[in-house]
C-alpha positions in Angstrom: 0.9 11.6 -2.4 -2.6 12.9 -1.2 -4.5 15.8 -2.7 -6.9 17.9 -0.7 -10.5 16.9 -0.6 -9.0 13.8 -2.7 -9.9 10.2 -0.5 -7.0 8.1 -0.4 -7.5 5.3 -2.9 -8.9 1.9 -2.1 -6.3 0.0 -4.2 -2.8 0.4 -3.3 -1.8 -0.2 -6.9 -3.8 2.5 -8.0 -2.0 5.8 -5.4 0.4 6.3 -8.5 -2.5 6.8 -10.8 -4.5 9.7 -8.2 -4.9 13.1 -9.6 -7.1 16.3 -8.6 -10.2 15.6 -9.3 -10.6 11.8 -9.2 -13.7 11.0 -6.4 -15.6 7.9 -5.9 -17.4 7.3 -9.5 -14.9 9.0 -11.6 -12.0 7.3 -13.5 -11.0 4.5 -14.9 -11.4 1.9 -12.0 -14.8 3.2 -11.5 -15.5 2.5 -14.9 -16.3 5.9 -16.0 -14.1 8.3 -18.3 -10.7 9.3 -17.2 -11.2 13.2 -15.8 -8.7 15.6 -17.9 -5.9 17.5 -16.1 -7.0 20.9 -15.2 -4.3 23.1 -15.4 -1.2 22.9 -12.7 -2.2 19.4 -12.5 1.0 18.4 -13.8 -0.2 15.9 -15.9 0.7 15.5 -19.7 -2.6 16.2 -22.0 -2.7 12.4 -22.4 -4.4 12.3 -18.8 -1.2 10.6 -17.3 0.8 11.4 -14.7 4.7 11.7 -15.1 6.6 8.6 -15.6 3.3 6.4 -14.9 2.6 4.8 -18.4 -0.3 4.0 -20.1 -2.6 0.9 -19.0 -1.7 -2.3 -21.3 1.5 -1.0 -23.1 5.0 0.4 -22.2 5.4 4.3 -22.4 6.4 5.2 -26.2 9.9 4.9 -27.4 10.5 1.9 -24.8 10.8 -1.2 -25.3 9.7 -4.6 -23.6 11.2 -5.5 -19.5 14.6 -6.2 -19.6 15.3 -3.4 -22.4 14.7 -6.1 -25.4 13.9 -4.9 -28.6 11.5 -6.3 -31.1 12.6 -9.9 -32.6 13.3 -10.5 -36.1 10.1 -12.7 -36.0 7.8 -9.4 -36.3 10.0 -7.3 -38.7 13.7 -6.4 -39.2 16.4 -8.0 -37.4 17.2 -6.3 -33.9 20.7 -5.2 -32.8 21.5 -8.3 -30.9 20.1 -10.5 -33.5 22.4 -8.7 -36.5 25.5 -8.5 -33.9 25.0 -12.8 -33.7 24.6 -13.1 -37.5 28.2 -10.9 -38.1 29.7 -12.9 -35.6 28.4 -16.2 -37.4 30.2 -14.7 -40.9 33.0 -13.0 -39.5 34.1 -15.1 -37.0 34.0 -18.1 -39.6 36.1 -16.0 -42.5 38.5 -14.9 -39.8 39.0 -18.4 -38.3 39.3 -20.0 -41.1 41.8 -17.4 -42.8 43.8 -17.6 -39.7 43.3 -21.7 -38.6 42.9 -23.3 -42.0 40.1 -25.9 -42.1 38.5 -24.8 -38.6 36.2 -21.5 -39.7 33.6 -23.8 -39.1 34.0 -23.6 -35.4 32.6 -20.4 -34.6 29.5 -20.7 -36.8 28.8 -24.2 -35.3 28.7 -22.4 -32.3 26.4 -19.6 -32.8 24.4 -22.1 -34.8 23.9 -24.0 -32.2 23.3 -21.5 -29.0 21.4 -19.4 -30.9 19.0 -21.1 -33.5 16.1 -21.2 -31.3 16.1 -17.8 -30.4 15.9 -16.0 -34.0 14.8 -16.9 -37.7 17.4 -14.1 -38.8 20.5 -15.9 -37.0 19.3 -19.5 -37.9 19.7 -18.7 -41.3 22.8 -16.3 -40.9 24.6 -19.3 -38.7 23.3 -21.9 -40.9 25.0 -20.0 -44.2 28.3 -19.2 -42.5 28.5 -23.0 -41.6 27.9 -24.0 -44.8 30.3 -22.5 -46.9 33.0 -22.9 -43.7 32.3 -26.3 -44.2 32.8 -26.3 -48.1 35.9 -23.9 -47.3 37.3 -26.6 -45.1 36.8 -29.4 -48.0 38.8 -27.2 -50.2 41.4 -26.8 -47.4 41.5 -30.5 -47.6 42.2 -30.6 -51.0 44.7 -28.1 -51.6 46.8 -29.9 -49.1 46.1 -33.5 -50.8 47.1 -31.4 -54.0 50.8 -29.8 -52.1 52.1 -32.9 -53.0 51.9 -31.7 -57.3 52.8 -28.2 -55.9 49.5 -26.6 -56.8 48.4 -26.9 -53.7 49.9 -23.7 -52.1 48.7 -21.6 -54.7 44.8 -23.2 -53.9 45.0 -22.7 -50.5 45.7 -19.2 -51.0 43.0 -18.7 -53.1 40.2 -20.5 -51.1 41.9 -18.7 -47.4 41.5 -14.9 -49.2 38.0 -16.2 -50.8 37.3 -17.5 -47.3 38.3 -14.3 -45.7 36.6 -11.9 -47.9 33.7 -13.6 -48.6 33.5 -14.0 -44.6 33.6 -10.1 -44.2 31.1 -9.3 -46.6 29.0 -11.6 -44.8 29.1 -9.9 -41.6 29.3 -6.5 -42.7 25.7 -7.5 -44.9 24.3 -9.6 -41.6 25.5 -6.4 -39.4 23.1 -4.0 -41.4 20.5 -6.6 -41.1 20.2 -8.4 -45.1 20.0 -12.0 -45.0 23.2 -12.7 -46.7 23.6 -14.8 -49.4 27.4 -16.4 -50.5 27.8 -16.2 -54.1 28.7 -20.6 -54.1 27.2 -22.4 -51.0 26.0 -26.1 -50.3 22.3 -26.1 -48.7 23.7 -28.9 -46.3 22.5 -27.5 -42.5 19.0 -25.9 -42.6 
């Protein structure tokens, strides 16, 4: 878009940028000052034009290409990041409820895919394996114990522990706390 008594610009990156005003010598890729919008320039106060953002940066209240959001590495834990950790917990109390002595499956999983990516879900996946793995032992026990008949009544006990304690992981991990389970083994770091 061309404004009277405006020469096109030199730099086709830069016809975006062109407002009243701008000759040779002024603006930013002269190296002088940005001119300020006169009025019916259209331009915001900030001296930009609509929907161009500001050099170096992202316009404000966006986030990085692709629509990411901040990683847990330079604050809280982003939505992604706190949807992979419930996942870890859930998906381990649920399994494990459900397919006694395999809750450890799921967390294994997100452990594994997703380790690299995250501090926030390295540690989430790494707890959820952990006690799935102790849950699993205990699973092994109670049915090594069926054969006195106490057995049934242990494996209740650690499935509804597994199950709750599973849920209260990723309801915690979901609103972004680093969950801790009240009895775990430090066994995958």
């Amino acid at each position: 878009m061309a404004y009277p008594n405006t020469p096109p610009p030199e730099d086709p990156d830069e016809r975006g940028r062109q407002r009243p005003g701008n000759g040779p010598g002024n603006g930013p890729a002269a190296g002088g000052p940005p001119p300020e919008p006169g009025p019916g320039s259209g331009a915001p106060p900030g001296g930009y034009a609509p929907g161009t953002p500001p050099q170096g940066g992202y316009p404000q209240g966006d986030y990085a290409p692709g629509g990411l959001e901040p990683s847990s590495a330079t604050g809280q834990p982003n939505a992604s990041e706190r949807q992979m950790g419930m996942i870890a917990h859930l998906g381990g109390g649920l399994a494990g409820f459900f397919f006694s002595g395999f809750g450890w499956v799921v967390p294994l999983v997100v452990y594994l895919v997703k380790r690299d990516e995250s501090p926030f879900v390295r540690d989430q996946s790494a707890q959820a394996l952990n006690f799935q793995i102790l849950v699993t032992i205990g699973i092994v026990v109670s049915w090594v114990l069926t054969f006195v008949l106490i057995g049934l009544l242990t494996w209740a006990v650690v499935a509804i522990v597994c199950l709750v304690l599973g849920i209260l992981g990723g309801v915690a991990a979901n609103r972004g706390e680093w969950y801790r389970y009240p009895f775990n083994v430090n066994w995958v770091k």
